[in-house]
N, C-alpha and C positions, 0 to 999 in steps of 0.2 A: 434385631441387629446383634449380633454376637462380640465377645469381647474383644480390643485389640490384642493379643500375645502380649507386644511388648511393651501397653499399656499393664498390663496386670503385673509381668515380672519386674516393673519400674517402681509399682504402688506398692508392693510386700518389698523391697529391696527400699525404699524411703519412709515406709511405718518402718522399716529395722531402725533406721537412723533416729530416727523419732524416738524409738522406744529408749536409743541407747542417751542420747542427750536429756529424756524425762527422766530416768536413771540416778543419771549423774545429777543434774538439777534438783530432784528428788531431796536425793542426799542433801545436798546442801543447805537443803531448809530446814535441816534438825529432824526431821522424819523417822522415826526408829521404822524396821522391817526387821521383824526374826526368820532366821531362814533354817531349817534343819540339818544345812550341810553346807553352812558358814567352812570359804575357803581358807583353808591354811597358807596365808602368801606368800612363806620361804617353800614351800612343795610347787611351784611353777606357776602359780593363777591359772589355775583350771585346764594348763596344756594336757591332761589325759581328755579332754573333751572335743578336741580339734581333730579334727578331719583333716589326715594326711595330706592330701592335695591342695590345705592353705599355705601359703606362702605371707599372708601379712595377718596379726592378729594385734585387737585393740582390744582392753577389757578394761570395765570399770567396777567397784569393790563400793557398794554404797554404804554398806555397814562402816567401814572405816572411815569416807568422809561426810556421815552423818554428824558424829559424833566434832566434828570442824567447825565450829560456830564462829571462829575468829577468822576462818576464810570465807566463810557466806558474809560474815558481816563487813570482808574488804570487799566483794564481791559487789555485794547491796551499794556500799559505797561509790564503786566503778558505774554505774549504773543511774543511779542517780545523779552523779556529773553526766552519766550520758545524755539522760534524758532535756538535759537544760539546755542540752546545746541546739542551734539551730539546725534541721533536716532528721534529725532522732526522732524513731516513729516507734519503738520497741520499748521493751516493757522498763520499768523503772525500778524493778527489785525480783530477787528470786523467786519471791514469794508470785509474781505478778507472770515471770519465763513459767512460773509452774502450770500457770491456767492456760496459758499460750499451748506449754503443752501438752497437757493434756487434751484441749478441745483437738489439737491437731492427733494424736495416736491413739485416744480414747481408753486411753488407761491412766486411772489412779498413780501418781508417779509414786505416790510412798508406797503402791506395792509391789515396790520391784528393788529386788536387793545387790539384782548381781546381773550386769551383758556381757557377753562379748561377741565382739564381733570379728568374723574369719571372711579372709576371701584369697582369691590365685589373682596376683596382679603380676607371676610371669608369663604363664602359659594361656588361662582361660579366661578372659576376661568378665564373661559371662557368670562367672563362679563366685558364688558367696552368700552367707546367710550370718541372726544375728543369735547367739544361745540365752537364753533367758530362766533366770533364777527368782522366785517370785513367790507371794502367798497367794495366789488368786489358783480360784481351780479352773476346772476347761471351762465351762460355760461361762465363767467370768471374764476367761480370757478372750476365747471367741466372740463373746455378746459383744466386747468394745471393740474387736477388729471390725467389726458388721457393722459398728453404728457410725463408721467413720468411712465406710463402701470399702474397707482395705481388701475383706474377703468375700464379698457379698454375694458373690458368684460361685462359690467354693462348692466342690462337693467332697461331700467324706468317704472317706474310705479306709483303707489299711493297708498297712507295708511293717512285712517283719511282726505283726501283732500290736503296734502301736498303730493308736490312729492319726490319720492323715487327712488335712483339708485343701486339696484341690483345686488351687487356684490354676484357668486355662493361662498357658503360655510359659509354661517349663516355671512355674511359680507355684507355693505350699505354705502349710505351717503343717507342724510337725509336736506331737504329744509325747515327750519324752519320758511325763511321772509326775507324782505331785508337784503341784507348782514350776515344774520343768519346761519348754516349749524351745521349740527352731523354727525361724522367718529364713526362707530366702529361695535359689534356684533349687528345682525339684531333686538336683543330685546331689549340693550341698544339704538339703533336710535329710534328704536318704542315707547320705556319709554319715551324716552327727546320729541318727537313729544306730546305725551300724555300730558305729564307734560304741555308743551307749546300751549297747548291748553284748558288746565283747565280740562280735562279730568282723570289727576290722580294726585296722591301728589308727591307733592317732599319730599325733603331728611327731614327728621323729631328726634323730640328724641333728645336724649342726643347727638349724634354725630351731629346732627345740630345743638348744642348748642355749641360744641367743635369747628368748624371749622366757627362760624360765630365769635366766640369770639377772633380769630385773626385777625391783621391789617396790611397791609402792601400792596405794589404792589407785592410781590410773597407771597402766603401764602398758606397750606397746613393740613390736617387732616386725620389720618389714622388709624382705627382698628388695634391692633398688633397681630395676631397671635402668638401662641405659638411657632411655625415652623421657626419664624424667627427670636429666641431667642436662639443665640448660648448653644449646651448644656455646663456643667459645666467639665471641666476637669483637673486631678491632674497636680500640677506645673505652673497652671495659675496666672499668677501676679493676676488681677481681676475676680470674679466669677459674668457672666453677669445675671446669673439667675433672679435674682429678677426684672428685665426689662418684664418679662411672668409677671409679677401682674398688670401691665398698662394695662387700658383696650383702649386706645386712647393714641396717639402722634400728636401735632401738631407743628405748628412752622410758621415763616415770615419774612422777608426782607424787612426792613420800615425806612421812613426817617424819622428822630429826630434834628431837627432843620440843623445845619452845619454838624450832625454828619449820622451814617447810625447804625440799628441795626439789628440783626441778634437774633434770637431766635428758639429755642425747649424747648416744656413741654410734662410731660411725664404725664398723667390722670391715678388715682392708684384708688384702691376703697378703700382704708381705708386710715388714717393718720401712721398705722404700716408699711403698704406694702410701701408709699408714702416716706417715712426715709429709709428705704430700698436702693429704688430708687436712692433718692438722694445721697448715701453713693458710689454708682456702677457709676451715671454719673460724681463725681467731683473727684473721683481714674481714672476715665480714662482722662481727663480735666489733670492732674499731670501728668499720665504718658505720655500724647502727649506731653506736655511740657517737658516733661524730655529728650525724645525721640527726638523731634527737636532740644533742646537748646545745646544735648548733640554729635550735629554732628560735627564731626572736619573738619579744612578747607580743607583737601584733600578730602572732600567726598562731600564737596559742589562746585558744576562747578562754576565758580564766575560769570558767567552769572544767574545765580538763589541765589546768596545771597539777594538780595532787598527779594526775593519772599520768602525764608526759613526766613530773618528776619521779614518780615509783617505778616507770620503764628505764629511764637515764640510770638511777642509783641500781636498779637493777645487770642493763646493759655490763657499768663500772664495776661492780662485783664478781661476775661471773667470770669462770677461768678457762682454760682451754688445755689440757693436758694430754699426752699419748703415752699409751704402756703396751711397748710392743707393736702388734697388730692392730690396734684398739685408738681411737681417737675420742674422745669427754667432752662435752662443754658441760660445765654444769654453774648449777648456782643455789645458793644457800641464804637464805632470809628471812623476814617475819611474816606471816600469813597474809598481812597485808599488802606486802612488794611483791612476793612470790604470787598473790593472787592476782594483779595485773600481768603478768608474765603468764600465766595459765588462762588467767580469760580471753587477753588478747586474741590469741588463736584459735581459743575451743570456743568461743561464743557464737561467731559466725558459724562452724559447725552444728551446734546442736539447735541455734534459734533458727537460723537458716533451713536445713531441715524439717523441722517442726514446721514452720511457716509457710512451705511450700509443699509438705503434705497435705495442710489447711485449704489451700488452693489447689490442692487437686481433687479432693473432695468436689471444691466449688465450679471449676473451670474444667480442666481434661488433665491425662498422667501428660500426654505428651506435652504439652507448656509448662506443667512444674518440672518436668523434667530437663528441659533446656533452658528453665531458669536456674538451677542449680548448676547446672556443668559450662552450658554454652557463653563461657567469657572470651575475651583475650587474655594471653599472657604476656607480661612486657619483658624484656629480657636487658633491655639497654635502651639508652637515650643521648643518643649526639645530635651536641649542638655545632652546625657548620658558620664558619664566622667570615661575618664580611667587613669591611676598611669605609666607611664612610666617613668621608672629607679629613682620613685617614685617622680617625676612631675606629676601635674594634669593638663589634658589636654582634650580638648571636642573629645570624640572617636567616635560621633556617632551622629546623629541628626535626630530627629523624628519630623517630622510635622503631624496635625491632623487636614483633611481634610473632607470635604462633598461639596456637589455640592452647586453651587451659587442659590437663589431661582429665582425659571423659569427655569433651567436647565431640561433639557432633561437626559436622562441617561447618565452616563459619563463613560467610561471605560478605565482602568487604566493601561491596556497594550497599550494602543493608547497614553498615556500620555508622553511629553517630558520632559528632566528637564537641565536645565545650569544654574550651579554654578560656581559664576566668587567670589575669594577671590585675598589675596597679592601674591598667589602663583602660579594662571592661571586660564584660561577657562577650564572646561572640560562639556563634552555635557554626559549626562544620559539618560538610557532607562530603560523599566520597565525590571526586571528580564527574566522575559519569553520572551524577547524582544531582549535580549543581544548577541553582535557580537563582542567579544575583538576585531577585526580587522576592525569594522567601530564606535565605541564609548569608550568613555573615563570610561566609570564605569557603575553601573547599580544600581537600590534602589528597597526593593522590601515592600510590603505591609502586613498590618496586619489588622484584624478587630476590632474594638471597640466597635461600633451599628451597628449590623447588623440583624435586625427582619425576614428579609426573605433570610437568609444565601448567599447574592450575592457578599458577598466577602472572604465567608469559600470555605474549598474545594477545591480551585485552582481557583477560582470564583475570579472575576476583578470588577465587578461589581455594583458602587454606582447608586441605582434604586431611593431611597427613600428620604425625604427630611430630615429627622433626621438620615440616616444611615454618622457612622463617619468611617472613615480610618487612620489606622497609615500609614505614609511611610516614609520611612529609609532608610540613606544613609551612607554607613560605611566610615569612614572619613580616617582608616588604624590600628589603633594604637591599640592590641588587651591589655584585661584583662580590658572591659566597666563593671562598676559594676553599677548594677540594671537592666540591660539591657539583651539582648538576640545577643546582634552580636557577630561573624553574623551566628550565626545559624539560626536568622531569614530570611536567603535564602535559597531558596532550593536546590539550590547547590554553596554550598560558594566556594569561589576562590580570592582568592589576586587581580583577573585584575578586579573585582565589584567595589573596593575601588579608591577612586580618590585622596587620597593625602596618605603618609607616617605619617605625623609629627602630625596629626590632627588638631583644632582652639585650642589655647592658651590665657589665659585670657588678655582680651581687645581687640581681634582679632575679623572682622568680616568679613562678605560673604553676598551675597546675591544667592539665588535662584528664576529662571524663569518657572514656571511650566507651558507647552502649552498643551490645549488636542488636540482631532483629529480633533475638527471644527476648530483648529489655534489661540481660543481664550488664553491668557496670564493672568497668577495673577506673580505678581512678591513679595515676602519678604523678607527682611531684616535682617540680624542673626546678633546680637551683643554681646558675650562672654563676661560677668560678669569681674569686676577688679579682683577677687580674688574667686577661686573654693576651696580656703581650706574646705577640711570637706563633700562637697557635691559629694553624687553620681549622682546628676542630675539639672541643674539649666535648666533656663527660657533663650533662647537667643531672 
């Protein structure tokens, strides 16, 4: 049986990922790696090595956060509250993500000193690989790509006088020089060979000027697409729209004397769009902060207090400034605050990764591959409110969803949903879905953006990267004003609803939405102190 294509270019494009979060985790275990062409990080982070046709670049500099023992050991810290808590199935110190990943990329993470990673997230979707700095020679390199099936298939060959291994389905690795190598699409490896031979340009323009103009051992630059610019919708606390006038994001993780700092700026083309900007990222800056400060202690496990107060005092610190064209948030603190700020984000990145190349080893590319991409994305949550025996109470709750970008098609009758509030568990299915005798209630859908009608009609169907979705869950409590429950099912029935009494102001819930690849988005509903007057608030 011959290989799938886009099996093979999915497994060298998630060992990249692997290789670049064993890298970074690496580092952080104290791990020395000497490298003979240790980068200069005021000269661009390795921008003469990019292959003009990237448009987003991520690198990471392990020589520099090796030598961070006070952010491994907040790190280790994070980590260890993780594990205590109930549903934590991950590793419980760095030292522990190291063997995770290793077993999953089959390389030694202390011998890798330096990635980065390039892709075209305007034009080529398909486009990207990962550049690797390292002490291992090729048969060390290769031997652990093979033991992990990443290239198992490969055949070698040559391109330009370096060699080349051949993965079928426009997928490679790429022998650049001692300790040198390239993962990824077969014209990304053949650019970075180019590039590294003087044979073509690298990454040039304005966008080499954005990503060389950050400093740090992790730092970052990236084209914004329109697509990944939630659209605008009614009852949203913040309207993210004006974030589509950036034409560039960048950002880095750099130390600053005892302290650590943490930065994004958002590139605008005018100083009007740039005020804009600034006005969307420091209302979201408040409302995180609002958001964390305002969790009560039953809702924090006290094994994660340290970790929800270093995000709060973190949130509190951070500032939000424009110079010009240019929009900042940054923030500056001690290894330990700053390291819950940094792992938040990048943990699921590189454990996530690692963990789902580990599975695809075990299982097939294509299920790790739509367990990494294939979520929902939430984008808002209204709660429509109804008058019982003239109380206001949340009779209904609409979330407005589209798929995560990189998703694959998602389909909405495949979708699960559990909502756990003060009043129990109940598990959800899609309407069309629905068995009163094996589920707790049912939600059914509506269309918002829908350009190629895949979710009119009896149609389930989120195809597109801007098609949005309503979905509705009737909470019990009829007479919703503004609302459509539940005639927004197509066949209403009392056993759809999952509570009588509905959420009550200050009352909250959370919901777990799984699709059919098993991947999870979970949110959080919080009922306003007071619904006087509103037919519809924000939870």
């Amino acid at each position: 049986m011959s290989p799938d294509p886009s099996h093979s270019r999915r497994t060298l494009l998630q060992a990249s990922g692997a290789l670049l979060g064993t890298a970074t985790v690496g580092s952080l275990a104290g791990c020395s790696v000497l490298n003979d062409s240790k980068p200069d990080q005021t000269a661009g982070g390795r921008a003469d090595a990019v292959p003009d046709d990237a448009s987003a670049v991520f690198y990471a500099d392990a020589d520099t956060l090796l030598a961070d023992s006070e952010l491994k050991a907040g790190i280790d810290d994070h980590l260890a509250d993780l594990s205590a808590t109930d549903g934590y199935s991950g590793p419980a110190s760095v030292d522990e993500m190291l063997g995770t990943a290793e077993d999953a990329a089959g390389v030694d993470p202390t011998a890798l000193s330096e990635l980065l990673l390039f892709a075209d997230v305007e034009g080529d979707a398909g486009y990207g690989g990962v550049l690797v700095w390292s002490d291992l020679d090729e048969d060390e390199f290769v031997d652990a790509l093979e033991s992990t099936g990443v290239i198992a298939s490969a055949e070698e060959s040559e391109y330009e006088g370096n060699t080349v291994y051949e993965q079928s389905g426009n997928a490679g690795v790429g022998v650049l020089g001692s300790g040198r190598f390239v993962l990824g699409t077969e014209d990304a490896v053949e650019d970075a060979i180019d590039v590294d031979n003087g044979d073509a340009d690298a990454v040039s323009g304005s966008f080499r000027d954005t990503y060389a103009g950050t400093e740090g051992s992790i730092r970052f630059a990236t084209a914004v697409p329109e697509s990944w610019v939630p659209s605008s919708s009614d009852g949203a606390e913040i309207d993210p729209q004006p974030i589509s006038a950036a034409k560039y994001a960048s950002g880095s993780f750099a130390e600053n004397g005892s302290d650590r700092t943490l930065e994004l700026t958002f590139h605008a083309g005018t100083e009007d769009d740039a005020e804009d900007i600034e006005s969307v990222v420091d209302a979201g800056r408040v409302l995180a902060e609002d958001r964390v400060g305002g969790l009560s202690d039953e809702e924090i496990e006290p094994e994660m207090e340290s970790v929800v107060a270093d995000l709060e005092s973190a949130l509190d610190d951070a500032s939000v400034s424009r110079d010009g064209t240019t929009v900042s948030a940054t923030y500056t603190g001690p290894p330990e605050t700053v390291g819950t700020a940094l792992f938040l984000p990048l943990s699921g990145l590189f454990l996530n990764t690692a963990g789902f190349l580990q599975t695809e080893a075990e299982e097939t590319g294509e299920q790790s591959h739509e367990q990494v991409t294939n979520r929902l994305q939430v984008f808002n949550v209204t709660g429509r409110v109804a008058r019982v025996d003239g109380e206001a109470t949340v009779g209904a709750a609409e979330m407005t969803v589209g798929k995560a970008p990189g998703a694959e098609d998602i389909d909405l009758s495949g979708v699960t949903m559990q909502w756990v509030d003060d009043a129990g568990t109940y598990d959800l299915v899609h309407e069309s879905e629905f068995d009163e005798a094996n589920t707790d209630g049912a939600f059914a859908h509506g269309a918002i953006k829908d350009p190629d009608d895949s979710l009119a009609g009896g149609g389930t169907m989120i195809t597109e990267a801007d098609d949005r979705a309503r979905l509705v869950v009737d909470l019990g409590p009829q007479g919703v004003e503004g609302g459509e429950m539940p005639g927004v099912f197509d066949e209403p029935s009392d056993a759809v609803t999952i509570r009588d009494t509905g959420l009550d102001e200050g009352q909250t819930a959370s919901v777990r939405m799984t699709t059919a690849s098993g991947t999870a988005t979970t949110v959080r509903l919080v009922v306003p102190e007071s619904l006087a007057g509103a037919d519809a608030v924000r939870l």
